[in-house]
mmCIF file as Biopython writes it, N, C-alpha, C and O atoms, coordinates in Angstrom:
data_model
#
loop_
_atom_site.group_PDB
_atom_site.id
_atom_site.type_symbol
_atom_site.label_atom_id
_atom_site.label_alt_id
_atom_site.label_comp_id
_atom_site.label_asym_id
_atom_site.label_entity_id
_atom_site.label_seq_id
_atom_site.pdbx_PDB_ins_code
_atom_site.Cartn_x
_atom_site.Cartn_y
_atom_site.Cartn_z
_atom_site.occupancy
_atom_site.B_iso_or_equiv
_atom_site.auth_seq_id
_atom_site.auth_asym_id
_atom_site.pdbx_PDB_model_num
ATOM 1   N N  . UNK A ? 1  ? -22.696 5.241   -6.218  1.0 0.0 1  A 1 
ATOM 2   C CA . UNK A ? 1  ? -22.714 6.256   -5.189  1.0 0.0 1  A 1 
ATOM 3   C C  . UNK A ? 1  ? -21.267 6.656   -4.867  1.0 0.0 1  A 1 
ATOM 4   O O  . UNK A ? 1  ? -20.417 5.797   -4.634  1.0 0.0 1  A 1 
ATOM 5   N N  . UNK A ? 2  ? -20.966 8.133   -4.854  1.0 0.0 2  A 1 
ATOM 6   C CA . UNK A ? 2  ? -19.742 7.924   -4.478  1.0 0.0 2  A 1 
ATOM 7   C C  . UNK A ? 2  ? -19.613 9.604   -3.345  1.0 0.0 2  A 1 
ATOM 8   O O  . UNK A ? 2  ? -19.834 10.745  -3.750  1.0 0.0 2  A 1 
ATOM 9   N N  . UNK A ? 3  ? -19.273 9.269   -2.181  1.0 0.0 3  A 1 
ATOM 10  C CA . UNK A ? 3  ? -19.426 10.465  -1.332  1.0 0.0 3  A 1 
ATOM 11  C C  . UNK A ? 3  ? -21.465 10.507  -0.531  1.0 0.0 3  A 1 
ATOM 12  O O  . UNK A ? 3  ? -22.193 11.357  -0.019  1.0 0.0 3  A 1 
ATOM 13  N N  . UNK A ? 4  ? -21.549 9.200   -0.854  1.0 0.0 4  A 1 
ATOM 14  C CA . UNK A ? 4  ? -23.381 9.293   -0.508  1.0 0.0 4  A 1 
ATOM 15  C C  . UNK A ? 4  ? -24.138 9.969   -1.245  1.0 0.0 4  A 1 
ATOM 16  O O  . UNK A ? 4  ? -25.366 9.955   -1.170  1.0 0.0 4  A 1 
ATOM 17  N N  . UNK A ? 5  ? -23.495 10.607  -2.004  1.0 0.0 5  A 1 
ATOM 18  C CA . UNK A ? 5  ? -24.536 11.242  -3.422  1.0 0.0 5  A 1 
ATOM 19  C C  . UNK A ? 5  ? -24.893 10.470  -4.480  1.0 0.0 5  A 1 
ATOM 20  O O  . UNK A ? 5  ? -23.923 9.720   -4.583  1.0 0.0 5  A 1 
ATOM 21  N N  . UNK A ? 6  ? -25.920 10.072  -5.617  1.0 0.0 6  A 1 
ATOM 22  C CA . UNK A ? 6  ? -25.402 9.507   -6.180  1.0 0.0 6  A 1 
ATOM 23  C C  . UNK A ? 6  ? -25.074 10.593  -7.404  1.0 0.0 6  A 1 
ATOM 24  O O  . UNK A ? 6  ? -25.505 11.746  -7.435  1.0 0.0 6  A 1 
ATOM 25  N N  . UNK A ? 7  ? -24.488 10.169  -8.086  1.0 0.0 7  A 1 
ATOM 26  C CA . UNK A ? 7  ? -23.537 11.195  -9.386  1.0 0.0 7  A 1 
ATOM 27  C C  . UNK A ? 7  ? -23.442 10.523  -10.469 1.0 0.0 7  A 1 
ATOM 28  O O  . UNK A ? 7  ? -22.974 11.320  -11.282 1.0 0.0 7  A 1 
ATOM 29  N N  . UNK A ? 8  ? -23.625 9.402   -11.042 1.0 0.0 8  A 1 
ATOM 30  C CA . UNK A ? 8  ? -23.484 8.672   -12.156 1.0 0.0 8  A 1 
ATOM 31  C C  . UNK A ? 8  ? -23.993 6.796   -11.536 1.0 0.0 8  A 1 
ATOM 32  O O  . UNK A ? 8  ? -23.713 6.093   -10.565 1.0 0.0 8  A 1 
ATOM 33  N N  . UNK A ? 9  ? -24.839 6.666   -12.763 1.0 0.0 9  A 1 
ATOM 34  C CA . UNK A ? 9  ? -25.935 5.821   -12.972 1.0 0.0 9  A 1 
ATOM 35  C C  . UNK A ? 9  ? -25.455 5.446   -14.179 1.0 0.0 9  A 1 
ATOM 36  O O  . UNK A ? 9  ? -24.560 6.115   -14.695 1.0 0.0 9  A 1 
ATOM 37  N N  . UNK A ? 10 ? -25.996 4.274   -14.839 1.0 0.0 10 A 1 
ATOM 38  C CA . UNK A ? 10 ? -25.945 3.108   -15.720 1.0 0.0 10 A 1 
ATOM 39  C C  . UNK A ? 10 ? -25.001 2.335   -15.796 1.0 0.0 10 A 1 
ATOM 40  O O  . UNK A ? 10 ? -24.032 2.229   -15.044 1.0 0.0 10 A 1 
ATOM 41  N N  . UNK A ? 11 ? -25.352 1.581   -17.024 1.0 0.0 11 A 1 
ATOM 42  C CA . UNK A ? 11 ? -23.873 0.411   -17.534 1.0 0.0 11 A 1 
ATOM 43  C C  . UNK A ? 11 ? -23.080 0.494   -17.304 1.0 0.0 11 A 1 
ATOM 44  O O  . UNK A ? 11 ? -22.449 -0.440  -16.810 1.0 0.0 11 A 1 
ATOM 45  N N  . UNK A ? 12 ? -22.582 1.676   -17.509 1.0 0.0 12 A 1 
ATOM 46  C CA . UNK A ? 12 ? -20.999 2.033   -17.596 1.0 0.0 12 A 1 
ATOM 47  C C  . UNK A ? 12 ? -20.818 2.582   -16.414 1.0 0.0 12 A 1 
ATOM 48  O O  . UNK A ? 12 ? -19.678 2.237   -16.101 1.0 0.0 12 A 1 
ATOM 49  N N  . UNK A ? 13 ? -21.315 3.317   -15.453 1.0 0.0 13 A 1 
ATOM 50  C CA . UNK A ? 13 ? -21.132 3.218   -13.650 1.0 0.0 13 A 1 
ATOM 51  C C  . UNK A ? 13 ? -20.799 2.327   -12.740 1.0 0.0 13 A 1 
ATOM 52  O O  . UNK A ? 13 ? -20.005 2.276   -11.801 1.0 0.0 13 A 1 
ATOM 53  N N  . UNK A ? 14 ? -22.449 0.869   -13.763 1.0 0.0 14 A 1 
ATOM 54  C CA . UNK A ? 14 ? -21.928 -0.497  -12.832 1.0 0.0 14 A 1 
ATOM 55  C C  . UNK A ? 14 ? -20.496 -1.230  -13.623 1.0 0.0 14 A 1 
ATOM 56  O O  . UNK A ? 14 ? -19.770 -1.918  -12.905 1.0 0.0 14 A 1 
ATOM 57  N N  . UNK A ? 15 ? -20.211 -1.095  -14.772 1.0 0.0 15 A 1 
ATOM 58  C CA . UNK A ? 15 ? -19.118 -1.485  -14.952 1.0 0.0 15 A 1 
ATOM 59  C C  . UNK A ? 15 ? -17.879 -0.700  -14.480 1.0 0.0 15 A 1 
ATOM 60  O O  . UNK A ? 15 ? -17.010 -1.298  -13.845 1.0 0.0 15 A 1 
ATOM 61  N N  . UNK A ? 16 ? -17.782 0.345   -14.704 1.0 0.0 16 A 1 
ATOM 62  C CA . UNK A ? 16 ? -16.550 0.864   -13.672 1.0 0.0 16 A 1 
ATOM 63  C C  . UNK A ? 16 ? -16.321 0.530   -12.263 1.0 0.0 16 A 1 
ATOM 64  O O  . UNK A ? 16 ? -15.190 0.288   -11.841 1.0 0.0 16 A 1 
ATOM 65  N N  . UNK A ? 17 ? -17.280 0.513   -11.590 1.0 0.0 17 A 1 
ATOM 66  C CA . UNK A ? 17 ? -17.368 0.254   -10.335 1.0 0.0 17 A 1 
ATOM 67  C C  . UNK A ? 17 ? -16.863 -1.178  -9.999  1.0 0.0 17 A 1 
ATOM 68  O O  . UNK A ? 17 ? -16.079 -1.430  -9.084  1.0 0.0 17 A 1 
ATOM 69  N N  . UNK A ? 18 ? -17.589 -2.383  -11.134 1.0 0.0 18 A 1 
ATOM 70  C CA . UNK A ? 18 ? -17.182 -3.432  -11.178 1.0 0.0 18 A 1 
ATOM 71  C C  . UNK A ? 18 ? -15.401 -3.691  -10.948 1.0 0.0 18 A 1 
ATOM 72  O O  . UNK A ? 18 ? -14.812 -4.304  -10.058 1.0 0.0 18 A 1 
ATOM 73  N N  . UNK A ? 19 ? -14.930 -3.024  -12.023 1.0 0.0 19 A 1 
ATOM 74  C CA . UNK A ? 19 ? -13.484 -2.916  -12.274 1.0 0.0 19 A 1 
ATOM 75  C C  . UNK A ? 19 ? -13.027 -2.557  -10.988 1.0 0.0 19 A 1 
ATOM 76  O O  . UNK A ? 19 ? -12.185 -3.305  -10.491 1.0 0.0 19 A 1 
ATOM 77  N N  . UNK A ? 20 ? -13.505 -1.295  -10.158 1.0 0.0 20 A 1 
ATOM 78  C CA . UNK A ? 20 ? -12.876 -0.238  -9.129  1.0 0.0 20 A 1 
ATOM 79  C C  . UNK A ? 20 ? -12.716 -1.326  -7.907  1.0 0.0 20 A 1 
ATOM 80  O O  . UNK A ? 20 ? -11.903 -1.111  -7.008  1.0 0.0 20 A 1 
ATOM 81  N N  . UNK A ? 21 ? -13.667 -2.692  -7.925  1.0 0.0 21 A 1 
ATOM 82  C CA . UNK A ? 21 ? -13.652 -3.557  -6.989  1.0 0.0 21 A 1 
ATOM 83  C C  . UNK A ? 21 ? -12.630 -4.607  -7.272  1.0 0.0 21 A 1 
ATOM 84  O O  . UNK A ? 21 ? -11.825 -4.982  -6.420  1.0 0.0 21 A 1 
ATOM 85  N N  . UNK A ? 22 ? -12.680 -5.036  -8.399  1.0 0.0 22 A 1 
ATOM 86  C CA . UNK A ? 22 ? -11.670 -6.235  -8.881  1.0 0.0 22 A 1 
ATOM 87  C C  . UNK A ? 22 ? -10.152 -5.506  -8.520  1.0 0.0 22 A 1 
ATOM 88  O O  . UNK A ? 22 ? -9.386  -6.196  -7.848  1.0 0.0 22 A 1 
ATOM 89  N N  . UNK A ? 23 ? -9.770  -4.373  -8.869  1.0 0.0 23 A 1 
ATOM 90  C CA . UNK A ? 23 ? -8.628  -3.863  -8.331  1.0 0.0 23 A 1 
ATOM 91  C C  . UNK A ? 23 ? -8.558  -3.501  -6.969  1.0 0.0 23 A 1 
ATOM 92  O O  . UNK A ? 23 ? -7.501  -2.996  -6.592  1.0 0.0 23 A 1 
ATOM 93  N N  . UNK A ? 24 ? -9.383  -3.642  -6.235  1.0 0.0 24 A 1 
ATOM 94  C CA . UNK A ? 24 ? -9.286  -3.148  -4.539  1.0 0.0 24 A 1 
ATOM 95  C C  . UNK A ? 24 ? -9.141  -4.915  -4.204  1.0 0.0 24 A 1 
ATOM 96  O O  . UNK A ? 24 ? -8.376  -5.400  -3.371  1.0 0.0 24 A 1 
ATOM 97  N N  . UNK A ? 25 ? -9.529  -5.229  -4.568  1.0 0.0 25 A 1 
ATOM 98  C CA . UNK A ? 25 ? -9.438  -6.974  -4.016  1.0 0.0 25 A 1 
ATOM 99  C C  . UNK A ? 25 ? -7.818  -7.032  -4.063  1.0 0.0 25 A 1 
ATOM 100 O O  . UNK A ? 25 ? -7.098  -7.099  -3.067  1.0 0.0 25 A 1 
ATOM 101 N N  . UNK A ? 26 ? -7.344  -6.990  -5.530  1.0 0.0 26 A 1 
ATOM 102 C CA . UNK A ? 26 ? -6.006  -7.083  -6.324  1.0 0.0 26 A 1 
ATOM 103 C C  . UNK A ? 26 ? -4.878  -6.525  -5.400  1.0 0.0 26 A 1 
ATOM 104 O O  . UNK A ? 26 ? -3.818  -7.054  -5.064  1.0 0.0 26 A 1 
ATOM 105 N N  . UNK A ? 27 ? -5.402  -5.310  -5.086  1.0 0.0 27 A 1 
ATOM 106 C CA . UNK A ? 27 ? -4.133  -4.365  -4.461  1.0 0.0 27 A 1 
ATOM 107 C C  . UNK A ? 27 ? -4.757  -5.214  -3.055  1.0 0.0 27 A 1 
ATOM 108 O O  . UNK A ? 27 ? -3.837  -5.994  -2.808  1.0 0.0 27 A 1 
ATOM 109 N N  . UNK A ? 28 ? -5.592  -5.399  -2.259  1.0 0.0 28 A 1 
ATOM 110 C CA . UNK A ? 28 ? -5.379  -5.783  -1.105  1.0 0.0 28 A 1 
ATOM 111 C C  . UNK A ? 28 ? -4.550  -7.190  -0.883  1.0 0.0 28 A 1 
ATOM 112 O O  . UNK A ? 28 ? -4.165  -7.394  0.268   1.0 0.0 28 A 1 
ATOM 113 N N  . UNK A ? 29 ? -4.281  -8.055  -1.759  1.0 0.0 29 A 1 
ATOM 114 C CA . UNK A ? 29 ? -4.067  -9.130  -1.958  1.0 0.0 29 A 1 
ATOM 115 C C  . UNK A ? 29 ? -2.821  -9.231  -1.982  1.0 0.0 29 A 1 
ATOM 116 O O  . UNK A ? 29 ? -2.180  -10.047 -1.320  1.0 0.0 29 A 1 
ATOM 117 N N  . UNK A ? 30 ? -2.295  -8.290  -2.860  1.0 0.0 30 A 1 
ATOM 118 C CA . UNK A ? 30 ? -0.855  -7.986  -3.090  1.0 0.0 30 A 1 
ATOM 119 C C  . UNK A ? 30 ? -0.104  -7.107  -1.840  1.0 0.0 30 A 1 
ATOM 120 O O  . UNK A ? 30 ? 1.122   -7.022  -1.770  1.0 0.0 30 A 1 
ATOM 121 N N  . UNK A ? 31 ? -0.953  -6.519  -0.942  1.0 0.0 31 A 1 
ATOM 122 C CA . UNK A ? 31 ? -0.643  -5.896  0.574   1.0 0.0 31 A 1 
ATOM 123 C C  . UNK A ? 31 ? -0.564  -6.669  1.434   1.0 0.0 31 A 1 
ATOM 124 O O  . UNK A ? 31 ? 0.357   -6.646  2.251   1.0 0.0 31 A 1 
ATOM 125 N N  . UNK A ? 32 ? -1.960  -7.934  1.444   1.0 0.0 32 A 1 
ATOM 126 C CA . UNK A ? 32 ? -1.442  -8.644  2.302   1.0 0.0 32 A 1 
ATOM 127 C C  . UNK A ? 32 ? -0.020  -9.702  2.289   1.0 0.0 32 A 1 
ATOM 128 O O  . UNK A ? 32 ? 0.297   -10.324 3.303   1.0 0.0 32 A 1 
ATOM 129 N N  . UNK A ? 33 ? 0.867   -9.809  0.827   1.0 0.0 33 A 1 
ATOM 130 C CA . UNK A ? 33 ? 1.771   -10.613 0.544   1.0 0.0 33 A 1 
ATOM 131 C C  . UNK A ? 33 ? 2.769   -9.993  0.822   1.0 0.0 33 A 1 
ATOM 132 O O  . UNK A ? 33 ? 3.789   -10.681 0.772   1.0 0.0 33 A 1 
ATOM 133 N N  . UNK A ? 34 ? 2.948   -8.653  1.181   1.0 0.0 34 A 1 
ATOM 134 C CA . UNK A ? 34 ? 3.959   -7.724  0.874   1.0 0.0 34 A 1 
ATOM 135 C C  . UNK A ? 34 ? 4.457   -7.811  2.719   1.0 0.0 34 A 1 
ATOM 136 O O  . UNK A ? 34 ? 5.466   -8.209  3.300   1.0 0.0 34 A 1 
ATOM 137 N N  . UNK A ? 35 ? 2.930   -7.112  3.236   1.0 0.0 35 A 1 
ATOM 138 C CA . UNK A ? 35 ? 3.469   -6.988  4.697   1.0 0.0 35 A 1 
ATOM 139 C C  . UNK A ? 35 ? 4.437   -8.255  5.374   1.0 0.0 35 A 1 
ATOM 140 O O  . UNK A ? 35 ? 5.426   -8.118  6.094   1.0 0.0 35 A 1 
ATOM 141 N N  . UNK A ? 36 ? 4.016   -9.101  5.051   1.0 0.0 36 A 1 
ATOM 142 C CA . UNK A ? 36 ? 5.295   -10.185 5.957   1.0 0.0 36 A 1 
ATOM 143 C C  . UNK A ? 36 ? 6.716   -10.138 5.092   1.0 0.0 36 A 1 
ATOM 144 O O  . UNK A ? 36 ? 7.661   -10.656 5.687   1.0 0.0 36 A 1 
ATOM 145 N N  . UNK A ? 37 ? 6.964   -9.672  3.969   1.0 0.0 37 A 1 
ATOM 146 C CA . UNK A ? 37 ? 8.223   -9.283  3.464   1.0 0.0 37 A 1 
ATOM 147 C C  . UNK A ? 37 ? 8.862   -7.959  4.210   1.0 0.0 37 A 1 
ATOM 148 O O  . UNK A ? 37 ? 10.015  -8.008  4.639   1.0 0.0 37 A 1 
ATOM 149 N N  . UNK A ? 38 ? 7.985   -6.673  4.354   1.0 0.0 38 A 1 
ATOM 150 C CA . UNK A ? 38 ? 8.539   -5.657  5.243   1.0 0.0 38 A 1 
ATOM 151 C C  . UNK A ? 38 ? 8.684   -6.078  6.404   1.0 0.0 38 A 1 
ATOM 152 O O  . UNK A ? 38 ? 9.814   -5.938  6.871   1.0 0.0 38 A 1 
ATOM 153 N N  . UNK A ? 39 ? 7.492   -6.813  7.389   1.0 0.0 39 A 1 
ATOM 154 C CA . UNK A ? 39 ? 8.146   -7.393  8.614   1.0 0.0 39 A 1 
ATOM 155 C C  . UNK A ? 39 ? 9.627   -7.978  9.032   1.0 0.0 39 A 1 
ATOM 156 O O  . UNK A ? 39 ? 10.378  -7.743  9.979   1.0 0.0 39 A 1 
ATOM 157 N N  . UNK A ? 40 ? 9.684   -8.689  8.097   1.0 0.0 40 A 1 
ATOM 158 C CA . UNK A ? 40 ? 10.624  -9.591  7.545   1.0 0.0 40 A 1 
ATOM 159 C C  . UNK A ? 40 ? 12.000  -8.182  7.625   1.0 0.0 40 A 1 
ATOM 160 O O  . UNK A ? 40 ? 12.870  -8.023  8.481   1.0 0.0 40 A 1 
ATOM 161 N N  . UNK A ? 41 ? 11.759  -7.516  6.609   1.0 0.0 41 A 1 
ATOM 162 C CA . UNK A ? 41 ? 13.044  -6.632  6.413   1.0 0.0 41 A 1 
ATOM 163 C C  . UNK A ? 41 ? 12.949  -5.859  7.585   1.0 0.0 41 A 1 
ATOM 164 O O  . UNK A ? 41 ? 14.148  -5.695  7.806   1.0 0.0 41 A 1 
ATOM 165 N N  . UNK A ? 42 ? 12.316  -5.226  8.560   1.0 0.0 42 A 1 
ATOM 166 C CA . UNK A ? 42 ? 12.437  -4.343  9.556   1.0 0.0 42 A 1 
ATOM 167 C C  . UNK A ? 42 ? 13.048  -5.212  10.778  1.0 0.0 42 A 1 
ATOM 168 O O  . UNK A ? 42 ? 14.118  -4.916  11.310  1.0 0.0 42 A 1 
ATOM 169 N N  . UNK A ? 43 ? 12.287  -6.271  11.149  1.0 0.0 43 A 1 
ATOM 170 C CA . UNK A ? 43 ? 13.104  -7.339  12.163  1.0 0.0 43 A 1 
ATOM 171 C C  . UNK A ? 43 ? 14.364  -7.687  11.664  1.0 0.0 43 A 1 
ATOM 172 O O  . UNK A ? 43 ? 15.052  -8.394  12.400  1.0 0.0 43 A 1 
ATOM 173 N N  . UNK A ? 44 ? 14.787  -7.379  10.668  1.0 0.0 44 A 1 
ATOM 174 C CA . UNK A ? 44 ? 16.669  -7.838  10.453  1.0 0.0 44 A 1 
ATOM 175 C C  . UNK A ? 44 ? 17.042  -6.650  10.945  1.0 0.0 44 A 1 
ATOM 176 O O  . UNK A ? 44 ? 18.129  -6.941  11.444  1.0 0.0 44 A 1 
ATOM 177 N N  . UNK A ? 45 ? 16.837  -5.237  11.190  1.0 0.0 45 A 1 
ATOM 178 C CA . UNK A ? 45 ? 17.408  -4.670  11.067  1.0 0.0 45 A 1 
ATOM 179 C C  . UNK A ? 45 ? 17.303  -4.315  12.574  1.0 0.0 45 A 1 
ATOM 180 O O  . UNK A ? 45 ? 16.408  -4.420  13.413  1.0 0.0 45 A 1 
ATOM 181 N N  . UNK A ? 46 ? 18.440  -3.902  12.579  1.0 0.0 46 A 1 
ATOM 182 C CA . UNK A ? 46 ? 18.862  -3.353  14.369  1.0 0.0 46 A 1 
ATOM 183 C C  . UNK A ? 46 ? 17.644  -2.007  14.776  1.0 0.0 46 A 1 
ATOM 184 O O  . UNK A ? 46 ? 17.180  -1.173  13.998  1.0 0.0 46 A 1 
ATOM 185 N N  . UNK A ? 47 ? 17.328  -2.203  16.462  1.0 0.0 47 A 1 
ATOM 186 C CA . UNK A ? 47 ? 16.465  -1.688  16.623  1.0 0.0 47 A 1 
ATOM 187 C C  . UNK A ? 47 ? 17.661  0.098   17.135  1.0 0.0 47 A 1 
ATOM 188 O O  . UNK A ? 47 ? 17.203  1.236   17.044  1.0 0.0 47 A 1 
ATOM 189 N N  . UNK A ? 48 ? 18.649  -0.123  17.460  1.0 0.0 48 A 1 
ATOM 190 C CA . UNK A ? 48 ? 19.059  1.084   17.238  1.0 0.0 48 A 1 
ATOM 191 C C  . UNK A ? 48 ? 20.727  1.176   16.582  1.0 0.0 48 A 1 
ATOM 192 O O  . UNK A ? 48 ? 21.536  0.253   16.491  1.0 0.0 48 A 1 
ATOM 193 N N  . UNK A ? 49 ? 20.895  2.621   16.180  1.0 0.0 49 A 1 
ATOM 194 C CA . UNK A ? 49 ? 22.396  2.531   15.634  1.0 0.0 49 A 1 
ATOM 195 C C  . UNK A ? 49 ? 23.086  3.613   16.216  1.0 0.0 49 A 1 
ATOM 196 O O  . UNK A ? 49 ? 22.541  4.399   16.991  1.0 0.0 49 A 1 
ATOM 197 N N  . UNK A ? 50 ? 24.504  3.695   15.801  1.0 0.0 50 A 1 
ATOM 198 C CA . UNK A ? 50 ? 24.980  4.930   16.699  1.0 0.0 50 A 1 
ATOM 199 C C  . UNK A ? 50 ? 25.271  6.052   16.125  1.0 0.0 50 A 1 
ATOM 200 O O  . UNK A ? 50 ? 25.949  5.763   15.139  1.0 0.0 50 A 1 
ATOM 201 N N  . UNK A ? 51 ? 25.125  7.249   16.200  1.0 0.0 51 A 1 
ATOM 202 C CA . UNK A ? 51 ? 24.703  8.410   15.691  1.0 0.0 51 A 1 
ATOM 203 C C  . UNK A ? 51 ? 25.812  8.481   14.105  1.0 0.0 51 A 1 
ATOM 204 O O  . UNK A ? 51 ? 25.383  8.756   12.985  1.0 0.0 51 A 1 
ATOM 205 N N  . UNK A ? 52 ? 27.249  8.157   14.443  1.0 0.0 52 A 1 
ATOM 206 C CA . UNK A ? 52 ? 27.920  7.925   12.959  1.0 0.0 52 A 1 
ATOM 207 C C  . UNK A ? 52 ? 27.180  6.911   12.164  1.0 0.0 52 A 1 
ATOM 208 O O  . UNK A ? 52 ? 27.092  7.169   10.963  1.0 0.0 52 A 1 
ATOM 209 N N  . UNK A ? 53 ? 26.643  5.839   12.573  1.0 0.0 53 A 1 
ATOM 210 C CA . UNK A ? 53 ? 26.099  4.469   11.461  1.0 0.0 53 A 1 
ATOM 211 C C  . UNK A ? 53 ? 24.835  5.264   10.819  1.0 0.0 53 A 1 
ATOM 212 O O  . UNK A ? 53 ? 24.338  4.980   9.729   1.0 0.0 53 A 1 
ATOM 213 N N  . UNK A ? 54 ? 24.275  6.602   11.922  1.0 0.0 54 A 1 
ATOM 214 C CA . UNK A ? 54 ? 23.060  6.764   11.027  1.0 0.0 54 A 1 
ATOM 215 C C  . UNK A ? 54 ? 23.911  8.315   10.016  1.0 0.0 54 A 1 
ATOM 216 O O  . UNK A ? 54 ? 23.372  8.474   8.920   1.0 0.0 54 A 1 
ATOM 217 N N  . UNK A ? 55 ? 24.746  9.042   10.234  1.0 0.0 55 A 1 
ATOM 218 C CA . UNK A ? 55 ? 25.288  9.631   9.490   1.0 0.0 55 A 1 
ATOM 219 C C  . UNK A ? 55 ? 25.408  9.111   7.626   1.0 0.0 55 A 1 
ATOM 220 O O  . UNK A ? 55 ? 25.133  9.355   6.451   1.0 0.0 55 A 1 
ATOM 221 N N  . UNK A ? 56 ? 26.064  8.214   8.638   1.0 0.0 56 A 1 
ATOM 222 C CA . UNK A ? 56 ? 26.500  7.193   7.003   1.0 0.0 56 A 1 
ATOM 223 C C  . UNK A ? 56 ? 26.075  6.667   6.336   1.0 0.0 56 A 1 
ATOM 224 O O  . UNK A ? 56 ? 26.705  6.314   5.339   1.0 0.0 56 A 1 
ATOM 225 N N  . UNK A ? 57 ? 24.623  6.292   6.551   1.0 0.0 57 A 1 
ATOM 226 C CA . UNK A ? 57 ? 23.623  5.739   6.162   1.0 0.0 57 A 1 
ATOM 227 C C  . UNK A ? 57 ? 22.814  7.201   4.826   1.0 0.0 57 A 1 
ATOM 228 O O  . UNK A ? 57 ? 22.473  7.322   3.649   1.0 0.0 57 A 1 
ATOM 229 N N  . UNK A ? 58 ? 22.894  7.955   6.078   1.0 0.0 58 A 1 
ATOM 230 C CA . UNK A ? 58 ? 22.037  9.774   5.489   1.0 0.0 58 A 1 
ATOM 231 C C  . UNK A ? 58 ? 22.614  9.861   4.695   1.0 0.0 58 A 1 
ATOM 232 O O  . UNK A ? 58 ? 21.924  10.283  3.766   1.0 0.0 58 A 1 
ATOM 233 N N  . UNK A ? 59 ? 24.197  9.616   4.238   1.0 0.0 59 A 1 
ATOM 234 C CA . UNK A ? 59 ? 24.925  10.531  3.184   1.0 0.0 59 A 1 
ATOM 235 C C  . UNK A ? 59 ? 24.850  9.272   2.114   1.0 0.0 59 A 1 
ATOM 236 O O  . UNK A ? 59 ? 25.021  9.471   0.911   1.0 0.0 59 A 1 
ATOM 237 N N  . UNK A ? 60 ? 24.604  8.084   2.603   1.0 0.0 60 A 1 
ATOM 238 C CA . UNK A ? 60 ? 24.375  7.088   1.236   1.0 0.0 60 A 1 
ATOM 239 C C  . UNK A ? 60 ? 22.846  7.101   0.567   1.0 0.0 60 A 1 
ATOM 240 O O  . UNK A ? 60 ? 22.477  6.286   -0.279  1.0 0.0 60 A 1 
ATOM 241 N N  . UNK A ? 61 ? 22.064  8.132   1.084   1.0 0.0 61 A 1 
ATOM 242 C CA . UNK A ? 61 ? 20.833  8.196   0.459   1.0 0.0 61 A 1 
ATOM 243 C C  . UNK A ? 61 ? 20.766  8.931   -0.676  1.0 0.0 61 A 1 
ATOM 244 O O  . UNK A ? 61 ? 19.700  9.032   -1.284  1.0 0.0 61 A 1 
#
């Protein structure tokens, strides 16, 4: 089923679908490992800067 319609039926539906789940597990798994690394990098970083630090920052992008 995809959108509450259904649109494609058999083997090869339930096997795609199969797959479409094993990778939603995968990527959620790998999101939940990630977020405490960005936490991680946003809490080092100062909650404000002064209008030259963010200049200098803009022109190193």
């Amino acid at each position: 089923m995809i959108g509450g319609d259904r649109v494609w039926v058999g083997k090869n539906a339930r096997a795609w679908h199969r797959e479409l789940q094993g990778r939603h597990k995968k990527l959620g798994e790998q999101v939940d490992r990630l977020l405490p690394v960005v936490d991680a990098a946003i809490r080092g970083e100062p909650e404000k800067v002064s209008p030259s630090e963010a200049r200098a920052f803009n022109k190193g992008m």
